[in-house]
C-alpha positions, 0 to 999 in steps of 0.5 A, a space after each residue: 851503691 858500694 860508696 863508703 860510709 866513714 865511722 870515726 874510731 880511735 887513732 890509738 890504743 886499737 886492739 881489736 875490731 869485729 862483728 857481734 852477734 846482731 851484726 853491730 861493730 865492735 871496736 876495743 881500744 885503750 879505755 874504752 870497748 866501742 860499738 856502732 849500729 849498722 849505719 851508724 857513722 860514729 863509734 859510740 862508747 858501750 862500756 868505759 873501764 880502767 880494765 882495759 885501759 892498757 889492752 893489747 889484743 881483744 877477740 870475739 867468740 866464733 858467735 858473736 856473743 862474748 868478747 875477751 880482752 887481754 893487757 897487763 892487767 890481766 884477761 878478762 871475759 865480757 858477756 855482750 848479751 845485754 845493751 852493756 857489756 858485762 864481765 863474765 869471767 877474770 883471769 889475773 894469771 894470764 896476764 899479756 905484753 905487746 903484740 899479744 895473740 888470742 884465738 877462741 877454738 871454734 866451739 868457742 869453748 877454748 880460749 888460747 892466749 900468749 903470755 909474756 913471749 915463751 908462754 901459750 896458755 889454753 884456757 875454758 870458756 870461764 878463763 881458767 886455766 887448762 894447759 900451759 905451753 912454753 917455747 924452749 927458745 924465741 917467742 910465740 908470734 901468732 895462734 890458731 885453732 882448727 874445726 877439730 880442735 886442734 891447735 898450731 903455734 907459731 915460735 920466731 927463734 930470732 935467726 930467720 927461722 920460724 918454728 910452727 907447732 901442731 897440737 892434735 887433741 890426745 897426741 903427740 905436739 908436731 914440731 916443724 921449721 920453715 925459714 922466714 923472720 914471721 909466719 902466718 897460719 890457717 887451717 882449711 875449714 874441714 880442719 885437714 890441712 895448715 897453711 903456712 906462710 912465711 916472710 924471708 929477708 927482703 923483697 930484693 931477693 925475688 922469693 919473699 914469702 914461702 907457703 907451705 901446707 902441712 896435711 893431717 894425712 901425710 903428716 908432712 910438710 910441703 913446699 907449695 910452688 912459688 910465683 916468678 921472681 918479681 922486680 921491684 915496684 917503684 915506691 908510690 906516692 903515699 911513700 909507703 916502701 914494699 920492703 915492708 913483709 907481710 904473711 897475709 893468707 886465706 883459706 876459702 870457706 870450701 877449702 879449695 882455694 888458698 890465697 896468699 902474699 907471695 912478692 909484696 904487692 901480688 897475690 898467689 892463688 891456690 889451688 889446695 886439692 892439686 898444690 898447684 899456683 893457679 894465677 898470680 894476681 897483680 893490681 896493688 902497689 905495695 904490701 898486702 897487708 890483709 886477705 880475706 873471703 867473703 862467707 859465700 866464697 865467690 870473692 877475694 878481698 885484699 888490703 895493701 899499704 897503698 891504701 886501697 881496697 881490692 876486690 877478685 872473683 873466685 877465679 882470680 879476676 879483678 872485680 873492683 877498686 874500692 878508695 879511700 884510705 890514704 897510703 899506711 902500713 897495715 891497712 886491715 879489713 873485716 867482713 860481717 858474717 853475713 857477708 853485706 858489710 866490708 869495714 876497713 880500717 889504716 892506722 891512723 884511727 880513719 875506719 870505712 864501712 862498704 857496702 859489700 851486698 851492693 858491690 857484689 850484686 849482679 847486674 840485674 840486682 844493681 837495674 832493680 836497685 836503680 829502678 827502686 832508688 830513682 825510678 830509672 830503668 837502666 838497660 845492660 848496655 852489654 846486650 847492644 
């Protein structure tokens, strides 16, 4: 039932992937912005244009309802309320290089956009411009809003070293310094605390990611526990190296539970109340590339640059193995707001979309499923 239907996408220019809000896949690449239907197996062409024909980055609106892309052309704002996207609003100053990052605030009211390398602009919901930050040194990596509307940047400066900055509306910026070459963040949903991970210089030296979790309350930074020092896996067949770093995490919709890549290949768990490492999990055979939750919170769905998909129960258990793609850096996955769809996609262009209701059903869900699908009635063998 979870078996994958692949959706044929673009093997380059990819910016940006997500759900609208009628649950249709979006796909936004150099030229054109693609849209499938549920079921659709092919990405069809919803809107070509020259402007955004040298896109870097694109993001969706926390409802599904606005689209906003951003290149050296300048960023633009696209209504998708209609059967074509349309433009909404043009903004020629924020103009973005590669690598870009966009984030909308969770009123989708705020827009935060790096320019250039040293330049954070904060625009409205029209694209104009509201704030202007810059970075004294290094370059902002990466952005993300809080519930609350508070904002967190993250700055390489180029040593090892990562600058983290917290913006509260109407207070003072927070400055901190973690060490690593990258950084990843993520608020809790009540919008309390920031979760922090970071990457060091290789997996040979055992520690190769750092969590930390900065709460509103003590205005501090903690170092959560890290797993045990892990031996490097051996390269696997796909010839993808877990020397690779990621900065993966997830926050659980309850904001109990924290997932993050510690060593290349395992996962912690979290446990964000008592700041405690709950259970290491262990399966993929290299990098894990992308982390993620499903709306409900029961599942953990994990990507590696082995080329599989993983999918843990809330407590940390293996659940299931989703195959597919072959071995690539950056394998990326996405789940639709309502939780019955899993798309997945690797670098070289190949997307697969699973069937997520299905595969999490319980089993008396999947015996009425069988029974309406072929008329069989199956028996849990677990009760003989």
């Amino acid at each position: 039932p979870a078996e994958a239907s692949v959706v044929s996408g673009p093997s380059f220019g990819f910016a940006g992937a997500g759900w609208d809000s009628a649950e249709r896949l979006l796909v936004v690449a150099r030229g054109a912005i693609l849209r499938s239907e549920p079921g659709q197996r092919s990405l069809s062409v919803a809107l070509p244009d020259a402007r955004v024909s040298r896109v870097n980055a694109a993001a969706l609106g926390p409802r599904g309802e606005r689209l906003v892309t951003s290149g050296p052309q300048g960023t633009i704002a696209w209504s998708l309320a209609g059967e074509v996207p349309a433009v909404a609003a043009t903004s020629s100053a924020s103009r973005t290089s590669g690598g870009a990052s966009l984030a909308w605030s969770a009123d989708g009211e705020r827009l935060a956009c790096v320019v250039g390398e040293r330049e954070l602009h904060v625009l409205d919901r029209e694209l104009r411009l509201v704030e202007k930050r810059r970075a004294p040194r290094g370059r902002f990596t990466a952005v993300s809003w809080s519930a609350s509307g508070a904002l967190a940047a993250t700055v390489w400066l180029f040593n090892q070293d990562v600058q983290v900055r917290v913006a509260e509306p109407g207070q003072e910026e927070q400055v901190f310094q973690v060490p690593g070459a990258g950084a990843r963040v993520a608020w809790t949903p009540a919008g309390d605390a920031l979760a922090i991970c970071s990457s060091g210089g290789g997996a040979r030296d055992g520690q190769i990611n750092r969590v930390h979790l900065w709460t509103r309350a003590s205005g501090a930074l903690e170092l959560l526990p890290q797993p045990p020092a892990a031996v490097e896996p051996p390269t696997p067949a796909g010839g993808m190296s877990s020397y690779q770093v990621s900065e993966a995490l997830a926050v659980s919709p309850d904001g109990a539970l924290l997932a993050a890549a510690s060593h290349p290949d395992q996962i912690g768990l979290y446990g964000l109340s008592e700041r405690r490492l709950l259970r290491v999990l262990e399966g993929h055979s290299s990098v894990v590339s992308a982390l993620a939750w499903t709306p409900a919170g029961e599942h953990l769905l994990s990507a590696s640059s082995d080329g599989t998909l993983r999918v843990w129960t809330r407590r940390g258990e293996p659940h299931a193995l989703l195959r597919g793609h072959a071995a690539t850096p950056g394998l990326s996955l996405y789940v639709s707001p309502s939780g019955e769809t899993l798309l997945s996609r690797d670098t070289w262009g190949s997307f697969r979309r699973w069937n997520l209701g299905h595969l999490l059903a319980e089993p008396a869900d999947l015996r009425a499923l069988a029974r309406e699908r072929t008329g069989i009635q199956l028996e849990d063998l677990r009760s003989r």
